[in-house]
C-alpha positions in Angstrom: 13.6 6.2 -25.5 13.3 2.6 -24.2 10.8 -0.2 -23.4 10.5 1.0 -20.3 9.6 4.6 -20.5 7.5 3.9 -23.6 5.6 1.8 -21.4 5.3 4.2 -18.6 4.1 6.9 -20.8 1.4 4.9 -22.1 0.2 4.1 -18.5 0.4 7.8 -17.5 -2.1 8.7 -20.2 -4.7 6.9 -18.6 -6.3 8.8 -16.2 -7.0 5.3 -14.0 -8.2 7.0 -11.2 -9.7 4.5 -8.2 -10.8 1.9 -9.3 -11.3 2.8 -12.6 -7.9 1.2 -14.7 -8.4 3.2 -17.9 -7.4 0.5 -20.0 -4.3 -0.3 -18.6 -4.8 -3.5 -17.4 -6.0 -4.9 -20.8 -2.6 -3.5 -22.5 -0.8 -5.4 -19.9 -2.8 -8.2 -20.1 -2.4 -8.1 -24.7 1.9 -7.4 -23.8 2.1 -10.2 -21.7 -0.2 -12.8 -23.8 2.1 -12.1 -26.7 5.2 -13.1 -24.2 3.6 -16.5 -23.9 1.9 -15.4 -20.0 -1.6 -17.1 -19.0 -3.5 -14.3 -18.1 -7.1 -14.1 -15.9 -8.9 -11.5 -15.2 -10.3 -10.9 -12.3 -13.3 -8.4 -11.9 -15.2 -7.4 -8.7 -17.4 -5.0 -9.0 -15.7 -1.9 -11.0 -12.1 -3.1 -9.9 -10.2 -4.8 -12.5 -7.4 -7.3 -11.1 -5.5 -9.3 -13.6 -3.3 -12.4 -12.7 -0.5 -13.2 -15.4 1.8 -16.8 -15.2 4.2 -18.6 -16.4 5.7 -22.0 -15.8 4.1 -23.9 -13.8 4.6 -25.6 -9.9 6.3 -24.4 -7.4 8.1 -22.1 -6.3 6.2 -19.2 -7.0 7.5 -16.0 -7.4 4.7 -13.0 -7.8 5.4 -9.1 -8.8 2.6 -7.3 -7.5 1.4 -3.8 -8.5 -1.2 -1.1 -9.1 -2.2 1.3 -12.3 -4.8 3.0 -10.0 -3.9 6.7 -8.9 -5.0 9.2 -7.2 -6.2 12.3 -8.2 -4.2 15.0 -9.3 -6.0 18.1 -7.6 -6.4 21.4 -9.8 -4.4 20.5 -13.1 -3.6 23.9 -13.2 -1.5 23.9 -10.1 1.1 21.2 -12.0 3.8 22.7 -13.9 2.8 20.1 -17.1 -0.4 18.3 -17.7 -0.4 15.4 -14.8 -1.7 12.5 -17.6 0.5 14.0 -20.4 4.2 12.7 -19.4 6.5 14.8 -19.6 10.4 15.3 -19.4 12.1 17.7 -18.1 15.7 18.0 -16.3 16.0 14.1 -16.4 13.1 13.0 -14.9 9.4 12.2 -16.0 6.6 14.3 -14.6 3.1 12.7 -14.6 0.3 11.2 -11.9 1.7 7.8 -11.4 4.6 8.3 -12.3 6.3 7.1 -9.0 3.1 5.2 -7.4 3.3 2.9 -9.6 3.2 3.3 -13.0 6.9 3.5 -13.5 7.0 0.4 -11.3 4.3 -1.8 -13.3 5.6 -1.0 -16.5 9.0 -2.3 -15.0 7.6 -5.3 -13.9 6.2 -6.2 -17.2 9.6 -5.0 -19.1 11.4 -7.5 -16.9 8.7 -10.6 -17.1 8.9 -10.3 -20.6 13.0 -10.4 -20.6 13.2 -13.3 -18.1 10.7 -15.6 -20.0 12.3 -14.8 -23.4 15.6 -15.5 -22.0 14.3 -18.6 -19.5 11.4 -20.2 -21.1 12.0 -23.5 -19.7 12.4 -21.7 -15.9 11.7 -23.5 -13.0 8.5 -23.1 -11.0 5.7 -20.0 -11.9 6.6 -16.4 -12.7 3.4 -13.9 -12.3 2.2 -10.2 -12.5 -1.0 -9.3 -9.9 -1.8 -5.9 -11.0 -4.6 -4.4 -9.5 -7.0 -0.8 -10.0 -7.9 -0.7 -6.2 -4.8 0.3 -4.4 -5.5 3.6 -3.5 -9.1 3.9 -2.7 -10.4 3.8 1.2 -11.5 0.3 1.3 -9.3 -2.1 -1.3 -12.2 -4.4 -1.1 -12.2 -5.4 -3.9 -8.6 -5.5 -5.2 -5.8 -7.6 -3.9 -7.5 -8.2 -0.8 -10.5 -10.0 -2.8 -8.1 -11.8 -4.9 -6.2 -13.3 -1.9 -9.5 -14.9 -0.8 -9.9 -16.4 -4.2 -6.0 -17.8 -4.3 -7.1 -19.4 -0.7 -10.4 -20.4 -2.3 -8.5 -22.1 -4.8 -5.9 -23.2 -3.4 -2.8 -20.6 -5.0 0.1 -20.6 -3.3 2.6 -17.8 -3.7 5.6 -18.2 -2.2 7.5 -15.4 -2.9 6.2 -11.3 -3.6 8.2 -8.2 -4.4 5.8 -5.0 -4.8 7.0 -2.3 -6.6 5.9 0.6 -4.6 8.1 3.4 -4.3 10.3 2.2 -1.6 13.5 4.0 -1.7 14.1 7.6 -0.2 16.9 9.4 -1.7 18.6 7.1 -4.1 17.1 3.7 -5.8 17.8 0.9 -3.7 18.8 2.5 -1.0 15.9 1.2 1.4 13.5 -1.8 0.9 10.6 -2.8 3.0 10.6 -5.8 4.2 7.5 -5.6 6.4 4.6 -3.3 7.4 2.9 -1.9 10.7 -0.9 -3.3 10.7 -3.4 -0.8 10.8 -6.4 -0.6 13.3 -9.2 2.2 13.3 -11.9 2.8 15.1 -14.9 5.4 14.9 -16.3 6.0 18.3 -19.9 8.0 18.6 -19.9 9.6 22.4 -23.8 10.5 23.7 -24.9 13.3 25.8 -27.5 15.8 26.2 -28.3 18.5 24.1 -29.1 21.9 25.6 -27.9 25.3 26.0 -24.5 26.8 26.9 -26.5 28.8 29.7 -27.4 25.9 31.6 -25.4 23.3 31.2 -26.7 21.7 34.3 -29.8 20.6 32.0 -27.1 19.3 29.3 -24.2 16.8 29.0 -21.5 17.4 26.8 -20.2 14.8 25.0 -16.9 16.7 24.1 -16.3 17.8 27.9 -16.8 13.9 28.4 -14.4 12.3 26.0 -11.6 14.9 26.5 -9.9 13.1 29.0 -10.3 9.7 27.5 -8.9 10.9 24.5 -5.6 12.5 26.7 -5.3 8.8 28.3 -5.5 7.3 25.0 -3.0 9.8 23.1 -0.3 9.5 26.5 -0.9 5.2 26.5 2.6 3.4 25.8 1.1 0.7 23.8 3.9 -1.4 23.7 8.0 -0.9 23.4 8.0 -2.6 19.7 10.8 -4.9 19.3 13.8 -5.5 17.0 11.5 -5.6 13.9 8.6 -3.1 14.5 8.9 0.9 16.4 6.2 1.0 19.0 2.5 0.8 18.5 1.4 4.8 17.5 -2.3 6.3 18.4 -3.8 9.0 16.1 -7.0 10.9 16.5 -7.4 11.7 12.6 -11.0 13.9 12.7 -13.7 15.0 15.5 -16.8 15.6 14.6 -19.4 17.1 17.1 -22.0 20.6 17.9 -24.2 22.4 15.5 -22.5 24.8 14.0 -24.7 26.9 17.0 -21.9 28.7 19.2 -24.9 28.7 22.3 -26.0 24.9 21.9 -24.4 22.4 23.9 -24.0 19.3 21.2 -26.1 15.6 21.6 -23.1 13.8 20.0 -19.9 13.6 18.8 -17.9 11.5 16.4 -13.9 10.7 16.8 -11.9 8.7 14.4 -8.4 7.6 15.1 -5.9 4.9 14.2 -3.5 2.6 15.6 -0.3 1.5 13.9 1.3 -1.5 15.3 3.9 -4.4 14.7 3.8 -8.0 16.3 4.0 -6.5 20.0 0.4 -5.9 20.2 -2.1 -7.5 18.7 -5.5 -5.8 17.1 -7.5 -7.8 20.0 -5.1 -6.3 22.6 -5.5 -2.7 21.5 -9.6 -3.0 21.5 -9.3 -4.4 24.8 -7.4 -1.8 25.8 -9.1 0.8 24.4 -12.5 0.1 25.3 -11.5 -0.5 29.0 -10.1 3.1 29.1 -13.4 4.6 27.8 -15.1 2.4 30.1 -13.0 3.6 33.0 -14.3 7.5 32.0 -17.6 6.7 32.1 -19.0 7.0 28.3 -22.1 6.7 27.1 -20.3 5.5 23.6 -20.7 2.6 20.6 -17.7 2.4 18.5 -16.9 0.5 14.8 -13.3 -0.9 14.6 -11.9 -1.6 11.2 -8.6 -3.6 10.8 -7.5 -3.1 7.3 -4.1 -5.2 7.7 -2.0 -7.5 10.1 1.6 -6.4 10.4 3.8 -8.8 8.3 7.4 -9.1 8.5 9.9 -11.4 6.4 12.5 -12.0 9.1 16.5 -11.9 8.2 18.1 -15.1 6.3 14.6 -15.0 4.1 15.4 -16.3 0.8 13.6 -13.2 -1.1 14.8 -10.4 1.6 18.9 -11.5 0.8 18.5 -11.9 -3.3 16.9 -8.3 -3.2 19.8 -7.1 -0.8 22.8 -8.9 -2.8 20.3 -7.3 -6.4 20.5 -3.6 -4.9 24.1 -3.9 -4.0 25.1 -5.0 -7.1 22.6 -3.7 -9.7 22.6 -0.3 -7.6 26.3 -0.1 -5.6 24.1 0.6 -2.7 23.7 -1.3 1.0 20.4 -1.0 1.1 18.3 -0.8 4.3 15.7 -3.1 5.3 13.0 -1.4 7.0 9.4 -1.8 8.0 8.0 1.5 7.9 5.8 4.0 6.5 1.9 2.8 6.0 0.4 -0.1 4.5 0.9 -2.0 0.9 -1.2 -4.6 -0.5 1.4 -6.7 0.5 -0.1 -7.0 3.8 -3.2 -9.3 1.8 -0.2 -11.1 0.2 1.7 -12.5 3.5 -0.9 -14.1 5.1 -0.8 -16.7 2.2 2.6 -17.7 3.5 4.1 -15.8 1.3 7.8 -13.7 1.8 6.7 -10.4 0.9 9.8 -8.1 -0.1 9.4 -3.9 -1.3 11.7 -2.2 -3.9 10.6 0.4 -6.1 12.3 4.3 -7.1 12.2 7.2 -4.7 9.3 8.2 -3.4 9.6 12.0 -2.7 6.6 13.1 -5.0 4.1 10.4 -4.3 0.6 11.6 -4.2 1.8 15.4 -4.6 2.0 17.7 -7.7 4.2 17.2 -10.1 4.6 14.3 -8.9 8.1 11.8 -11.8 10.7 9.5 -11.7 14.1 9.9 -12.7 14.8 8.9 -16.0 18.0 6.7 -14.5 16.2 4.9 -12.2 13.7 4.2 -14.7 15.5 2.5 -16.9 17.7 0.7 -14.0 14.6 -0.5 -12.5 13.5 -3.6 -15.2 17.2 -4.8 -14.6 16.8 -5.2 -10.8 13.4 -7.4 -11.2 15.2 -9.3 -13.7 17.7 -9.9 -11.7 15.8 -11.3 -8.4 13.7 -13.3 -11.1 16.7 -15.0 -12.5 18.1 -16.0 -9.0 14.9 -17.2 -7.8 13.9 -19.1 -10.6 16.3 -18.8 -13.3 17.7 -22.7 -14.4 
């Protein structure tokens, strides 16, 4: 049908589940090479990352991305094959088709458009596409490349990520920050014994209950004009034997904080721990903070050309928001970077039969063209 959906199909195929990329990232990397991009790959461990430019200097405007998915659950529960795409009623069915294939292949429909049209454009124009998006630790995908660019001194001064921003129509909501994310994994002692004589026992579950009440009540913080309030969420428990007469040794809670600049990740484990201090625990507890909360503030050079780009490529106002969960962005921003979302609707991310609507998909090269052109376009 078009460049666009061509490409998108052939990314669907490949079953690039985390953090294998199927061979996608070596047919963006050949597409790209043939527009006249400079392309390194960057490999860490089984995650490929490739880095694609153009120009050269500053400023430097970055499209970032995944081909990674995840999985599709029992293929038999889809209505079509979830890596054979498929159309049906105007929109095209696959794993990835939303998050982010459809957005990728975008990208590199609209990089290829702008250089052919600008190849004396000022500054750098470049693709980051990544296979660790969507697995538990993104070790070694963005986040490992942003230590290289500091390593080496890459500056990147603007980012739009194509992940599947909008919520009813395209355009009609952009991100232009995230919440950081803090979790922790506390382990709670006590006493094993028997139900009978609990006297001989301590139960670790009858001792963390009321922590964890204080801790789900706590007002964190109020938020402020850019961020909701900070959010507290117990995610599993773990503890006993399986034994309905044994009183457990143990337990295990995981939870997670979301938060925007009113807290700070220092000021919620301060917090926290002083609460389970105040109950009493005999606890240790493992705190992972997976992202600072970014936020590219109103007047931002990148936030209006996306704005003014929606309104007129999409004759919608959209809204600029900072919700949801995290985005690779959030490795991007602390390079200095502006760090803007915009990508089609996401109503069937991650679920089954999971598409894209054919319109949007072939709207969506003209609106990266577009901010590429006003950025760096001569």
């Amino acid at each position: 049908m078009s460049e666009v959906f061509d490409l998108t199909c052939e990314l669907i195929r490949r079953r690039s589940l985390t953090p294998d990329d199927a061979g996608c990232v070596a047919l963006i990397s050949r597409r790209l090479e043939r527009a006249g991009f400079r392309c390194e790959h960057l490999r860490y461990g089984e995650v490929s990352n490739l880095w694609a430019i153009h120009g050269q200097g500053a400023p430097v405007l970055a499209f970032l991305g995944h081909v990674d998915v995840v999985p599709s659950g029992p293929e038999g529960d889809w209505t079509s094959p979830p890596f054979e795409p498929t159309v049906r009623d105007g929109k095209l069915y696959g794993r990835g088709a939303a998050d982010m294939k459809s957005g990728v292949a975008a990208m590199v429909v609209a990089l290829e458009r702008f250089v052919a049209a600008h190849p004396d454009h000022r500054g750098t124009v470049a693709l980051l596409v990544t296979s660790d998006e969507e697995g538990p630790t993104n070790l070694d995908g963005v986040r490992r490349v942003a230590q290289h660019f500091r390593e080496t001194g890459q500056r990147i001064d603007w980012c739009v990520v194509g992940e599947p921003s909008s919520q009813e129509k395209l355009g009609d909501l952009i991100r232009v920050g995230r919440r950081g994310s803090l979790s922790l994994r506390l382990a709670v002692r006590g006493i094993q014994g028997h139900v009978a004589y609990p006297d001989l026992a301590k139960n670790p579950i009858h001792a963390v209950a009321p922590a964890l009440a204080e801790l789900a009540a706590a007002r964190w913080d109020e938020g402020n004009v850019d961020f909701p309030p900070t959010t507290f969420q117990v995610s599993n428990i773990h503890g006993g034997t399986g034994a309905l007469n044994v009183i457990p040794g143990s337990l295990v809670v995981d939870a997670n904080f979301r938060f925007g600049t009113a807290s700070t990740a220092d000021s919620l484990r301060e917090r926290t721990e002083a609460i389970l201090e105040k109950h009493g625990l005999d606890y240790a507890i493992e705190w992972n903070l997976s992202g600072e909360p970014f936020h590219s503030p109103e007047g931002g050079r990148l936030r209006e050309v996306v704005i003014d780009v929606c309104r007129e490529g999409c004759g919608i106002e959209p809204e600029p928001s900072t919700g949801g969960g995290t985005s690779d962005g959030r490795f991007i921003a602390p390079l200095g970077a502006e760090v803007v979302e915009i990508g089609p609707v996401n109503a069937t991310i991650h679920k089954v039969d999971e598409c894209v609507a054919l319109a949007d998909l072939e709207r969506m090269p003209a609106i990266h063209l577009a901010i590429a052109e006003r950025l760096l376009g001569r």
